[in-house]
PDB file of N, CA, C and O in Angstrom:
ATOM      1  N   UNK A   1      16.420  16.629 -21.939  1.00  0.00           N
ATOM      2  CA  UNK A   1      16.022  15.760 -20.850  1.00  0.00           C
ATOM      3  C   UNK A   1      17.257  15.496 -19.983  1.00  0.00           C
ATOM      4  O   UNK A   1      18.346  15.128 -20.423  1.00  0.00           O
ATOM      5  N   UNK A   2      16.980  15.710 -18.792  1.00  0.00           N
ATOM      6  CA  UNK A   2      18.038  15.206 -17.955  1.00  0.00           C
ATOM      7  C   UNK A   2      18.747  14.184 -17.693  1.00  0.00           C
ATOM      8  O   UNK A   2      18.332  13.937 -16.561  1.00  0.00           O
ATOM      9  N   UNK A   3      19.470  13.452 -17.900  1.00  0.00           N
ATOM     10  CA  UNK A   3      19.723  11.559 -17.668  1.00  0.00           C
ATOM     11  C   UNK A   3      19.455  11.146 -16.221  1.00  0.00           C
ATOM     12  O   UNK A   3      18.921  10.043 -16.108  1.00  0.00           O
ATOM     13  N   UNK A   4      19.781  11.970 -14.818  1.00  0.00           N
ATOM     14  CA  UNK A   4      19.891  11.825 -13.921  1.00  0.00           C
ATOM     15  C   UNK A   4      18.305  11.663 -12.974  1.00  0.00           C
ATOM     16  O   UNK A   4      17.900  10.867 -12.126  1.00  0.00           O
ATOM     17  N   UNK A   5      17.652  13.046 -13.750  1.00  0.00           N
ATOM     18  CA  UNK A   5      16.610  12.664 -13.149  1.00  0.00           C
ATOM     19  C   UNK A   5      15.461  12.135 -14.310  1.00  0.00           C
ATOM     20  O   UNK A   5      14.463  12.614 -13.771  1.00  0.00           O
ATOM     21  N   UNK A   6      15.065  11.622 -15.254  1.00  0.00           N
ATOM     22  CA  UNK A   6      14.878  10.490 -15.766  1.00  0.00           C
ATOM     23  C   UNK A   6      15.148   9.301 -14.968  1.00  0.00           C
ATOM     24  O   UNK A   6      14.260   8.588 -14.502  1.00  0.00           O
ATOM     25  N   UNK A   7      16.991   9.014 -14.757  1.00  0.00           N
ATOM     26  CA  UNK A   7      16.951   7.640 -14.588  1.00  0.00           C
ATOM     27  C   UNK A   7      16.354   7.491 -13.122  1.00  0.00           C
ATOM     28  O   UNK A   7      15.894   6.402 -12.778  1.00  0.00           O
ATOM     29  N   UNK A   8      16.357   8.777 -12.099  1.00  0.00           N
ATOM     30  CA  UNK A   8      15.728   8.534 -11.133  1.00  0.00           C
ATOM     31  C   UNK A   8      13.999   8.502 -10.687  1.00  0.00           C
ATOM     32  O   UNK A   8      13.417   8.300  -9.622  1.00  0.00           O
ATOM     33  N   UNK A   9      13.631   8.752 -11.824  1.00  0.00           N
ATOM     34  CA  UNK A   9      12.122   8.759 -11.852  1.00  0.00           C
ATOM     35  C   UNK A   9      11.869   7.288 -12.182  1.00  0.00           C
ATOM     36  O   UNK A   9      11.192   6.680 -11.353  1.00  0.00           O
ATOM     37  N   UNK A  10      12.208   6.755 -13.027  1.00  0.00           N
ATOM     38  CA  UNK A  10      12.482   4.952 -13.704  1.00  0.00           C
ATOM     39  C   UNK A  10      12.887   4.201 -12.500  1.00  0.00           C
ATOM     40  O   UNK A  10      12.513   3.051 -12.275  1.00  0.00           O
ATOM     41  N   UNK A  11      13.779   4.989 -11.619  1.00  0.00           N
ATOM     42  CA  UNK A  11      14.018   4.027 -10.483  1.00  0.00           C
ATOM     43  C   UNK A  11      12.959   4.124  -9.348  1.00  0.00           C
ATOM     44  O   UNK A  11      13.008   3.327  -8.412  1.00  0.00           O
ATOM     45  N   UNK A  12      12.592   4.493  -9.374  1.00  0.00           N
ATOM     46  CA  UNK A  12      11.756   5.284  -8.089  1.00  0.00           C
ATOM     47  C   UNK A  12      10.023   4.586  -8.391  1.00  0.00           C
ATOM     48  O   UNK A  12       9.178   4.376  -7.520  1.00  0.00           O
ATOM     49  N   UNK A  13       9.878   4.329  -9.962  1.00  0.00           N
ATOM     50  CA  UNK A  13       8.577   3.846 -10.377  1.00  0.00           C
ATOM     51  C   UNK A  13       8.889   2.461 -10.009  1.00  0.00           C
ATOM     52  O   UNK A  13       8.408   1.906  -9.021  1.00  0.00           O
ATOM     53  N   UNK A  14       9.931   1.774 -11.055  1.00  0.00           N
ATOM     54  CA  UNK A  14      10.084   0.468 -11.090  1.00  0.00           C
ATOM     55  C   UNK A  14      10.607  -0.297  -9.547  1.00  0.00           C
ATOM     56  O   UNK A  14      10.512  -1.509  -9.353  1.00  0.00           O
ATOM     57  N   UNK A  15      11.165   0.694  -8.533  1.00  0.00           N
ATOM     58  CA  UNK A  15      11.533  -0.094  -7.205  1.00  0.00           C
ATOM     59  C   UNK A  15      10.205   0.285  -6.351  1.00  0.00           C
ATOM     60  O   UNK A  15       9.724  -0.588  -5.629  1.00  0.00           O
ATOM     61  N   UNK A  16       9.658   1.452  -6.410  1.00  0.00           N
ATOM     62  CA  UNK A  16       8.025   1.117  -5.834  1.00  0.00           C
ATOM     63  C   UNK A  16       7.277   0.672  -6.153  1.00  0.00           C
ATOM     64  O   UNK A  16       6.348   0.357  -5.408  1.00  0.00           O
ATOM     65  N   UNK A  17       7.307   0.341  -7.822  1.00  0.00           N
ATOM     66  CA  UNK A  17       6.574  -0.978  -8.027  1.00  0.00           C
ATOM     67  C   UNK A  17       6.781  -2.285  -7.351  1.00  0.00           C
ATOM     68  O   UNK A  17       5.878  -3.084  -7.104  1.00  0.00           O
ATOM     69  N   UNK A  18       7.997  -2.436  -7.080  1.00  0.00           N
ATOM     70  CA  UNK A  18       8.667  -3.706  -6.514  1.00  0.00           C
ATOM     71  C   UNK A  18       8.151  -3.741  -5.305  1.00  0.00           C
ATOM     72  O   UNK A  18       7.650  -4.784  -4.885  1.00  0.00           O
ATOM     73  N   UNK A  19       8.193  -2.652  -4.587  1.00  0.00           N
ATOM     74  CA  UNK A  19       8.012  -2.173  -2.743  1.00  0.00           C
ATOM     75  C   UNK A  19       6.757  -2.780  -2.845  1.00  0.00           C
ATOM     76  O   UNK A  19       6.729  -3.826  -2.195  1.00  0.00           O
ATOM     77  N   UNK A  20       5.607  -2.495  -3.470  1.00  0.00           N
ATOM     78  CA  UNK A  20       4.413  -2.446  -3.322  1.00  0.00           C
ATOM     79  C   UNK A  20       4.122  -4.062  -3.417  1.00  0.00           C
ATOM     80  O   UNK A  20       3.330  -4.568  -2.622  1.00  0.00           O
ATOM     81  N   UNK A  21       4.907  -5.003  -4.594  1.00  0.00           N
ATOM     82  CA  UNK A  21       4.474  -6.368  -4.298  1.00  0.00           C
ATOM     83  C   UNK A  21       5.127  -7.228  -3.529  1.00  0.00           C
ATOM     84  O   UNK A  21       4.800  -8.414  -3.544  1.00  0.00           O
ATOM     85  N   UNK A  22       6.280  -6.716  -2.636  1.00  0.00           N
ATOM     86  CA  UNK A  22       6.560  -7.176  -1.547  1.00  0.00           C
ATOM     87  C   UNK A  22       6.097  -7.042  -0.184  1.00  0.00           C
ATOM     88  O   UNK A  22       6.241  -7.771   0.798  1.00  0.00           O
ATOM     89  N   UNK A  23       5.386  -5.714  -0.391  1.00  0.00           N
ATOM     90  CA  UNK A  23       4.074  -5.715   0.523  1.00  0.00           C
ATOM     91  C   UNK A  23       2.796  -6.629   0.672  1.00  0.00           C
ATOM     92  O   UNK A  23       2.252  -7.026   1.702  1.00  0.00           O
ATOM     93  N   UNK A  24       2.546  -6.801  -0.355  1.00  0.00           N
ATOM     94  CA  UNK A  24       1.536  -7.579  -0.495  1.00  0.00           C
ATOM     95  C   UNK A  24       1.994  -9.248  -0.446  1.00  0.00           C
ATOM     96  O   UNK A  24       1.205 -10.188  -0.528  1.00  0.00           O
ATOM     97  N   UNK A  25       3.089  -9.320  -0.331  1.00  0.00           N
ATOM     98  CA  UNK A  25       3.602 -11.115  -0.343  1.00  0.00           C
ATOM     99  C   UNK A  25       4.209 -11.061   1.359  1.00  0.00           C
ATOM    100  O   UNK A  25       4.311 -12.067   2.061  1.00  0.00           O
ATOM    101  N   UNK A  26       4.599  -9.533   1.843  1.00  0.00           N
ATOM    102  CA  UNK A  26       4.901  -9.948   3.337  1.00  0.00           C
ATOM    103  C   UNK A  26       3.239  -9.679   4.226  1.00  0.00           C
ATOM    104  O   UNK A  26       3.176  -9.720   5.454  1.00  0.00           O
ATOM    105  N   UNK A  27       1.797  -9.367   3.185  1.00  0.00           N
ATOM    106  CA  UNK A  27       0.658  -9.151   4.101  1.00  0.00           C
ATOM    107  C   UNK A  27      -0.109 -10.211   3.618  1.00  0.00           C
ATOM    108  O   UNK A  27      -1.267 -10.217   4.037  1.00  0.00           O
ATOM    109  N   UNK A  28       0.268 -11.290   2.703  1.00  0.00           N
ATOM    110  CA  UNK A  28      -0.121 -12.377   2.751  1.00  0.00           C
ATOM    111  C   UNK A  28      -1.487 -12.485   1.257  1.00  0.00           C
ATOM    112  O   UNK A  28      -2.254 -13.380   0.903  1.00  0.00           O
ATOM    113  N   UNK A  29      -1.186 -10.948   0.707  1.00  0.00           N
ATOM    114  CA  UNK A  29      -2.081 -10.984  -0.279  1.00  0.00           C
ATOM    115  C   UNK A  29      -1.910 -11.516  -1.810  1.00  0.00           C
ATOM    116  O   UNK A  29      -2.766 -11.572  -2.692  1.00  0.00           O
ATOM    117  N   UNK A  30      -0.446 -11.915  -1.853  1.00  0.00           N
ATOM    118  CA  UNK A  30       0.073 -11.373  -3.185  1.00  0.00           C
ATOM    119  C   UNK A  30      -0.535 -13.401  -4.255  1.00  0.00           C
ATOM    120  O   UNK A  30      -0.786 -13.634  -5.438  1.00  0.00           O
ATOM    121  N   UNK A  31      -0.515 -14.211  -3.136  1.00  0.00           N
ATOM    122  CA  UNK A  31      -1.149 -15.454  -3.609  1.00  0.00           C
ATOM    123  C   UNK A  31      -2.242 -15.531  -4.186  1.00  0.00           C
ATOM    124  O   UNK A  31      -2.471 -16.279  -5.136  1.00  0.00           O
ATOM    125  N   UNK A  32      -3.340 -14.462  -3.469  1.00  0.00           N
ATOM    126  CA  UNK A  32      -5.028 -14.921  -4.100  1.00  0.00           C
ATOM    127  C   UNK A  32      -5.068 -13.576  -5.703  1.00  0.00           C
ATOM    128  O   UNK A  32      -5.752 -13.602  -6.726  1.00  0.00           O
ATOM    129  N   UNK A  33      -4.072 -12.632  -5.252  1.00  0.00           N
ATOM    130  CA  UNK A  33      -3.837 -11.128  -6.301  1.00  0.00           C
ATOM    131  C   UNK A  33      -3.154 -12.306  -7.950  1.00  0.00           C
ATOM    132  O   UNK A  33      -3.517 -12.179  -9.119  1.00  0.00           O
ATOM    133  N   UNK A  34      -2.527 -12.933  -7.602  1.00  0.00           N
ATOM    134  CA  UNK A  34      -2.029 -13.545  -8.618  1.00  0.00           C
ATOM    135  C   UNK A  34      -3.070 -14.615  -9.475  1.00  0.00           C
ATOM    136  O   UNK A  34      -3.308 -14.623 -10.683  1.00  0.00           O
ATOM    137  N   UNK A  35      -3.625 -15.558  -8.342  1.00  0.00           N
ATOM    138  CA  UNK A  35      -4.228 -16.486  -8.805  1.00  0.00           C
ATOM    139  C   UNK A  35      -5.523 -15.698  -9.966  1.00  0.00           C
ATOM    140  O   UNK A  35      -5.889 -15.925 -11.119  1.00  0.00           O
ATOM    141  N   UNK A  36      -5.843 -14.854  -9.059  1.00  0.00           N
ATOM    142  CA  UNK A  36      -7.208 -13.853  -9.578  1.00  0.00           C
ATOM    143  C   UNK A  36      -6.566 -13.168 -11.181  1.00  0.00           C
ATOM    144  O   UNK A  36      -7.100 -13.527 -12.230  1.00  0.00           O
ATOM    145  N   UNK A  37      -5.641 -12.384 -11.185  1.00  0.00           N
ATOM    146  CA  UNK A  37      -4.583 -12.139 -12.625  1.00  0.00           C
ATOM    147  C   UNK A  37      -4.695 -13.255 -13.568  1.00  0.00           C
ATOM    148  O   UNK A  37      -5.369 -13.137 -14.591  1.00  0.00           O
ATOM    149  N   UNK A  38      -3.924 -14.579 -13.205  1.00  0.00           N
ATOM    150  CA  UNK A  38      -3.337 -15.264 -14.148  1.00  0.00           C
ATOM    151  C   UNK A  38      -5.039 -16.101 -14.488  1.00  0.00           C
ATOM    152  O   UNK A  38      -5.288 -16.685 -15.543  1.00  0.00           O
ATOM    153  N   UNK A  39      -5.954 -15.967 -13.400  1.00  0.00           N
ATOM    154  CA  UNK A  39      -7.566 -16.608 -13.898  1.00  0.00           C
ATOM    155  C   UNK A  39      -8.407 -15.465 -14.680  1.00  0.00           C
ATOM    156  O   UNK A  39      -9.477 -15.873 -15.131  1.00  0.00           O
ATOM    157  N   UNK A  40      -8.155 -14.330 -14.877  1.00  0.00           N
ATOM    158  CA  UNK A  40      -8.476 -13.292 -15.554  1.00  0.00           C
ATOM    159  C   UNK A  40      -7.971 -13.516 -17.276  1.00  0.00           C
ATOM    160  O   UNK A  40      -8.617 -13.221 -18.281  1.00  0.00           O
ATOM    161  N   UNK A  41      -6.518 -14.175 -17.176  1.00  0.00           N
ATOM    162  CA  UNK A  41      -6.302 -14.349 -18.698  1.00  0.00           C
ATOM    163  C   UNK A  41      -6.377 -15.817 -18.887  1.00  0.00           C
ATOM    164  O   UNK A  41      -5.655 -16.413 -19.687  1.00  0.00           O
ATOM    165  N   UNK A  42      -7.190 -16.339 -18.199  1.00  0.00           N
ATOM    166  CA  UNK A  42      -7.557 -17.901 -18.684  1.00  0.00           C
ATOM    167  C   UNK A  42      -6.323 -18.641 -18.384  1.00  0.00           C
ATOM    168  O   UNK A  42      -5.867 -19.488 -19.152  1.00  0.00           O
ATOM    169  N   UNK A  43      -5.767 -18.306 -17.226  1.00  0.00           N
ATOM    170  CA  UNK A  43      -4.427 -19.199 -17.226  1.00  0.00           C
ATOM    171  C   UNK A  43      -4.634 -19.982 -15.719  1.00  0.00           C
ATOM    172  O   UNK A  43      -4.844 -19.397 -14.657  1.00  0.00           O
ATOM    173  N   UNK A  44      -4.549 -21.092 -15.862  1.00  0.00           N
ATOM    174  CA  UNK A  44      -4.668 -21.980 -14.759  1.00  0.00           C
ATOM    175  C   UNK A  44      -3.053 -21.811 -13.959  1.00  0.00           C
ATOM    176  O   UNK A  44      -1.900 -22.100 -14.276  1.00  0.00           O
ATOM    177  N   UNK A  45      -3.733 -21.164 -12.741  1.00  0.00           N
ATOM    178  CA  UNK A  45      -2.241 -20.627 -11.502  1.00  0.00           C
ATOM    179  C   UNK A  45      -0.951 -22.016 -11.124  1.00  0.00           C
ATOM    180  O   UNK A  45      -1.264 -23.067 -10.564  1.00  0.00           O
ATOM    181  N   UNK A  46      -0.253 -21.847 -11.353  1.00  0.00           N
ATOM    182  CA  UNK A  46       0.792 -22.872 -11.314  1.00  0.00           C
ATOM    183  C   UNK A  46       2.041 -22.394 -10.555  1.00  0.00           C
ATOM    184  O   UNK A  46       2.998 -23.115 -10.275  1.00  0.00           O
ATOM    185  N   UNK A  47       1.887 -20.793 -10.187  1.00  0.00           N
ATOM    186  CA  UNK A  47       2.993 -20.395  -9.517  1.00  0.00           C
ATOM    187  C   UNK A  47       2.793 -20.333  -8.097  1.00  0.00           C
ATOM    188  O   UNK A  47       1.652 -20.017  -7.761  1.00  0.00           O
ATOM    189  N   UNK A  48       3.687 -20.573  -7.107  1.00  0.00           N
ATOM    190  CA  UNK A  48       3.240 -20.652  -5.733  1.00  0.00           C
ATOM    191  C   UNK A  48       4.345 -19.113  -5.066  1.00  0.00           C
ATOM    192  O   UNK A  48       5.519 -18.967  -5.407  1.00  0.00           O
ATOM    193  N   UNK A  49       3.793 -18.399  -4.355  1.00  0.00           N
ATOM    194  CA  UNK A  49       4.468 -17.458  -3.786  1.00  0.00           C
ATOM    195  C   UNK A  49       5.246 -17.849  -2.828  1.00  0.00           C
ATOM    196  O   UNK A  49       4.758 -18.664  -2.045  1.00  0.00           O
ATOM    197  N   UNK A  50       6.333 -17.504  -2.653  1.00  0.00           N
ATOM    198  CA  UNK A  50       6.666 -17.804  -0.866  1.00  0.00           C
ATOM    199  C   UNK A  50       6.468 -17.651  -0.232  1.00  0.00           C
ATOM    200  O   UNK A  50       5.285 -17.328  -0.124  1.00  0.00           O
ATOM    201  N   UNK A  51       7.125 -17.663   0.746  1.00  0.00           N
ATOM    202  CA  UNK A  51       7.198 -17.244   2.348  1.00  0.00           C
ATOM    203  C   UNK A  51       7.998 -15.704   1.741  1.00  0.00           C
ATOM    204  O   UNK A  51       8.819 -15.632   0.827  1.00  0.00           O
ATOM    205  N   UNK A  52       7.421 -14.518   2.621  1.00  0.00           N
ATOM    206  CA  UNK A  52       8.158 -13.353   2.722  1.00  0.00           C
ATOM    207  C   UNK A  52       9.364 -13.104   3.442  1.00  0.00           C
ATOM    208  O   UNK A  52       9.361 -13.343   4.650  1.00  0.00           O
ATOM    209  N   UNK A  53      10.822 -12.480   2.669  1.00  0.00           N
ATOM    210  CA  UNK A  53      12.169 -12.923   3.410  1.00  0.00           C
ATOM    211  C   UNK A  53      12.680 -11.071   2.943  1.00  0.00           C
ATOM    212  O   UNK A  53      12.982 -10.582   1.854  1.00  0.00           O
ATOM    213  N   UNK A  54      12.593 -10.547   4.147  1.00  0.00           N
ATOM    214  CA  UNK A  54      13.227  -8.833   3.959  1.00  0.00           C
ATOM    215  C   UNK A  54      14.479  -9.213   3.063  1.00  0.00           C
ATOM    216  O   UNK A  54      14.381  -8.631   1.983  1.00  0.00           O
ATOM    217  N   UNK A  55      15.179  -9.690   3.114  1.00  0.00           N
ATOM    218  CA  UNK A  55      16.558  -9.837   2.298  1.00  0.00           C
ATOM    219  C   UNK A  55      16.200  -9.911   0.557  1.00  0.00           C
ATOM    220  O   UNK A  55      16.696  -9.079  -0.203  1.00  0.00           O
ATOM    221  N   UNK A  56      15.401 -10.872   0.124  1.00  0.00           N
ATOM    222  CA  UNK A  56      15.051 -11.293  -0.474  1.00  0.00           C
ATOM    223  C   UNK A  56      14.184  -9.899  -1.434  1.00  0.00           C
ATOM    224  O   UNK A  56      14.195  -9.694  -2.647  1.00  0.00           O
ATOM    225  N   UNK A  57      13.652  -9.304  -0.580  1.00  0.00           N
ATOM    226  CA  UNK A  57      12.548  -8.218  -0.712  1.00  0.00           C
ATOM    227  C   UNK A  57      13.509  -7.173  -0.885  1.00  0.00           C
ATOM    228  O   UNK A  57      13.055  -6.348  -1.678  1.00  0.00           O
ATOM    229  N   UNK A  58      14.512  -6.901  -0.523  1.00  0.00           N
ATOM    230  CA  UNK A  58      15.591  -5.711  -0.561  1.00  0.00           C
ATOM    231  C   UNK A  58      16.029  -6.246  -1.854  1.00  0.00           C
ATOM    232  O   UNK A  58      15.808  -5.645  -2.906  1.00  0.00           O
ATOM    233  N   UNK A  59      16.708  -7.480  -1.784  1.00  0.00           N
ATOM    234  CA  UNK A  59      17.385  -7.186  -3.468  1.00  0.00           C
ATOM    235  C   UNK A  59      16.648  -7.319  -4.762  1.00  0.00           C
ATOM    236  O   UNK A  59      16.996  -7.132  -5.928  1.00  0.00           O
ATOM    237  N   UNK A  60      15.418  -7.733  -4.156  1.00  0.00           N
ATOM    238  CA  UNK A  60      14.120  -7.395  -5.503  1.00  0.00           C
ATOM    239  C   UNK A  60      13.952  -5.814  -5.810  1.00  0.00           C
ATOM    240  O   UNK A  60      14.018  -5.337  -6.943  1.00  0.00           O
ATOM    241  N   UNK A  61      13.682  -4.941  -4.408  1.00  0.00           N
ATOM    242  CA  UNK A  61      13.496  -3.224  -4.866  1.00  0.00           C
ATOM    243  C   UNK A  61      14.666  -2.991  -5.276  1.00  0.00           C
ATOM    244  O   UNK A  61      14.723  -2.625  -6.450  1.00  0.00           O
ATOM    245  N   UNK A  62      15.810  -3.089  -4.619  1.00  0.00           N
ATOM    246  CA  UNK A  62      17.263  -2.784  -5.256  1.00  0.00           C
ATOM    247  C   UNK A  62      17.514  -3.020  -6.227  1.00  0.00           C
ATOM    248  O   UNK A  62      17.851  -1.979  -6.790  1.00  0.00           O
ATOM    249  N   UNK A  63      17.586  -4.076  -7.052  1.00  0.00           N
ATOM    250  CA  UNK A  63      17.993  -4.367  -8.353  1.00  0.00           C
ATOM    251  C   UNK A  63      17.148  -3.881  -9.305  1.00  0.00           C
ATOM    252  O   UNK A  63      17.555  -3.577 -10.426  1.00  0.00           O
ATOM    253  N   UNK A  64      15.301  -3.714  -8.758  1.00  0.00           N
ATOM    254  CA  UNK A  64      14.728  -3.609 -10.318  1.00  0.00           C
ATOM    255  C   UNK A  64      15.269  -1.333 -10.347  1.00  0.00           C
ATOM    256  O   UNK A  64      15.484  -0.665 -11.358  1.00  0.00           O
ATOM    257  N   UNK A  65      15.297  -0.922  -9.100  1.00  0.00           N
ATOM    258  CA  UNK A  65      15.513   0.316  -9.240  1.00  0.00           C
ATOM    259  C   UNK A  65      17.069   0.835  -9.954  1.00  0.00           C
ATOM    260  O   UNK A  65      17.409   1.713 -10.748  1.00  0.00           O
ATOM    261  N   UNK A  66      17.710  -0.173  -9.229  1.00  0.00           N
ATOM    262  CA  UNK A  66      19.060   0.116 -10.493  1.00  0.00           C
ATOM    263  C   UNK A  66      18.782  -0.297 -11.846  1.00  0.00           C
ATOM    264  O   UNK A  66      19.473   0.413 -12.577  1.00  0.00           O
ATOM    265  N   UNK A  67      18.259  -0.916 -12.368  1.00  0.00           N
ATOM    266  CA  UNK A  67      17.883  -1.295 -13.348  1.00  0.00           C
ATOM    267  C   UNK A  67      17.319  -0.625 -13.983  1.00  0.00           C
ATOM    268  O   UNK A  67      17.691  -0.438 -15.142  1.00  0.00           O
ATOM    269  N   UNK A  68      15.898   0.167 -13.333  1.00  0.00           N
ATOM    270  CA  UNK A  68      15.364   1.437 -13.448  1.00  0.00           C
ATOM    271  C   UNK A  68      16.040   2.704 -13.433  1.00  0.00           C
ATOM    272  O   UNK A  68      15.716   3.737 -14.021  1.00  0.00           O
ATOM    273  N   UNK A  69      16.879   2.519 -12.791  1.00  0.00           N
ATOM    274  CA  UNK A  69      17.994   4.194 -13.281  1.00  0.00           C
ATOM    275  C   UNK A  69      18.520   3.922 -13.988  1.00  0.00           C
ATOM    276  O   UNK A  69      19.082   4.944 -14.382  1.00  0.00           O
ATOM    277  N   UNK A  70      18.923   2.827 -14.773  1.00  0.00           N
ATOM    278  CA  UNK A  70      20.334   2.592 -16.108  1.00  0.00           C
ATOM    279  C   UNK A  70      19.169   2.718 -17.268  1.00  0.00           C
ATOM    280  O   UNK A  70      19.670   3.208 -18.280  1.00  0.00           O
ATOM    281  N   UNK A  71      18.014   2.477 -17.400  1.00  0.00           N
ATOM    282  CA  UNK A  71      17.277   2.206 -18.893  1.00  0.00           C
ATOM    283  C   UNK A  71      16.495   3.963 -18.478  1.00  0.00           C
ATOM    284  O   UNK A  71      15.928   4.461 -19.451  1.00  0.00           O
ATOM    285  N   UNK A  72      16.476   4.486 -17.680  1.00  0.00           N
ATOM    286  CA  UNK A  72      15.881   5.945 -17.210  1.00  0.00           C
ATOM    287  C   UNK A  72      17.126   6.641 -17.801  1.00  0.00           C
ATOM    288  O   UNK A  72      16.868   7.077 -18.923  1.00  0.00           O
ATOM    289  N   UNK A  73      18.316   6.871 -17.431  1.00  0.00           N
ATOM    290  CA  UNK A  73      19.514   7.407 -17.858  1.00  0.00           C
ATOM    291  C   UNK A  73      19.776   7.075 -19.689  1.00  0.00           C
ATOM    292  O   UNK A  73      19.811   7.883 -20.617  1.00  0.00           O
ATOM    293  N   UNK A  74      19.882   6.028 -19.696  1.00  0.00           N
ATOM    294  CA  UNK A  74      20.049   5.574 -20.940  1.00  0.00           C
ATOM    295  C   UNK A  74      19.627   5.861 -22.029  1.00  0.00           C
ATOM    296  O   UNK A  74      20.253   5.787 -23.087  1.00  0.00           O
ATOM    297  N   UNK A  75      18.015   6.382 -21.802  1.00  0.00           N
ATOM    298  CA  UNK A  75      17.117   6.541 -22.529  1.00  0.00           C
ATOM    299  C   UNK A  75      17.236   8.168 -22.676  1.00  0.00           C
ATOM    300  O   UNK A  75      17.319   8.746 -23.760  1.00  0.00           O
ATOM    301  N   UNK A  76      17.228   8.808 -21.385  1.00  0.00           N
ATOM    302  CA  UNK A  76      17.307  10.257 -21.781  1.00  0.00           C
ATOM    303  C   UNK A  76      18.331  10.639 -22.696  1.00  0.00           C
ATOM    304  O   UNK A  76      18.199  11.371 -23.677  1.00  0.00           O
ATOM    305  N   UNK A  77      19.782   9.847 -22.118  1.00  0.00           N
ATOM    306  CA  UNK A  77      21.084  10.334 -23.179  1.00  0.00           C
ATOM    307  C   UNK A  77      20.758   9.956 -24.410  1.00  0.00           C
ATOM    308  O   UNK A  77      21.143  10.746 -25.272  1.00  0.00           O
ATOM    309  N   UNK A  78      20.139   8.951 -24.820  1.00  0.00           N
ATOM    310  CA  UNK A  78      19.458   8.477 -26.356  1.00  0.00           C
ATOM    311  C   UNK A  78      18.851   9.452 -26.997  1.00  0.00           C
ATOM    312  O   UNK A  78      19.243   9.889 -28.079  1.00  0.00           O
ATOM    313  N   UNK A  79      17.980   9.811 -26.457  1.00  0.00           N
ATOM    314  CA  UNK A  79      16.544  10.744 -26.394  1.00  0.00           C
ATOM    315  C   UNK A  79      17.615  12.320 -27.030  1.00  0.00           C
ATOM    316  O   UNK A  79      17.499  12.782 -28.165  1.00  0.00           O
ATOM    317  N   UNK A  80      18.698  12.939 -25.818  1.00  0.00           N
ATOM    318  CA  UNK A  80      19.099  13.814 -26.226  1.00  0.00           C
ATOM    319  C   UNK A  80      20.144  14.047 -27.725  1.00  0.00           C
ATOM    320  O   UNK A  80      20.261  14.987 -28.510  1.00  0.00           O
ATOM    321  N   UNK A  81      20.582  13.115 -27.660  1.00  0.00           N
ATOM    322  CA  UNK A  81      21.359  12.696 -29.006  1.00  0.00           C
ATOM    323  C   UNK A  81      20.491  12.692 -30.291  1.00  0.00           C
ATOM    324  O   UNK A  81      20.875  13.404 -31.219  1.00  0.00           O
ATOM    325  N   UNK A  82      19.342  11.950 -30.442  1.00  0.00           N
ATOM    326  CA  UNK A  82      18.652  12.170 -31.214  1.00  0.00           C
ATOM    327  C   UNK A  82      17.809  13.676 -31.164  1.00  0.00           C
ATOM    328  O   UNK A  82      17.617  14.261 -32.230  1.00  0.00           O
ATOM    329  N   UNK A  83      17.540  14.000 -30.459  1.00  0.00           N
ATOM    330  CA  UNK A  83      17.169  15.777 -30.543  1.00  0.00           C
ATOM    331  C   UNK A  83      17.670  16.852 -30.710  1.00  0.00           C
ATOM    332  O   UNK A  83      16.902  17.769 -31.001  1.00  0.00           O
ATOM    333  N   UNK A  84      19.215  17.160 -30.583  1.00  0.00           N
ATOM    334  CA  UNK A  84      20.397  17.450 -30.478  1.00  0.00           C
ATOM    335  C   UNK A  84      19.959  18.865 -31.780  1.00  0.00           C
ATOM    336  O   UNK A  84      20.834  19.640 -32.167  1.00  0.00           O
TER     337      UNK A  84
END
């Protein structure tokens, strides 16, 4: 397994995962998407979304995708060591 592109597939999932719910909190959806979730597992909604802030939204995709390339990388070099 490659480490590089592993960790870039991990980044690329986990920061378009991110992209996608900052979309939905800068199109105003991500409040009723939650309430509907957390009332699906019987949980009375207590979290309030914000206001949408690009800055804010950049270092959410940024960080979870680095984050996503270090446990993507990490895992392949693991992965190859044990297969070795």
């Amino acid at each position: 397994m490659r480490p590089h592109r592993a960790g870039l597939v991990l980044a690329i999932f986990l920061g378009g995962w991110h992209l996608f719910w900052a979309a939905l909190v800068a199109a105003g959806w991500a409040q009723p998407l939650i309430n509907f979730v957390l009332w699906l597992h019987f949980i009375r909604p207590v979290y309030v979304v914000e206001s949408f802030d690009v800055g804010i939204a950049s270092l959410l995709v940024g960080i979870t995708a680095g984050i996503g390339y270090a446990l993507g990388w990490g895992f392949a070099v693991l992965w190859n060591k044990l297969h070795a």
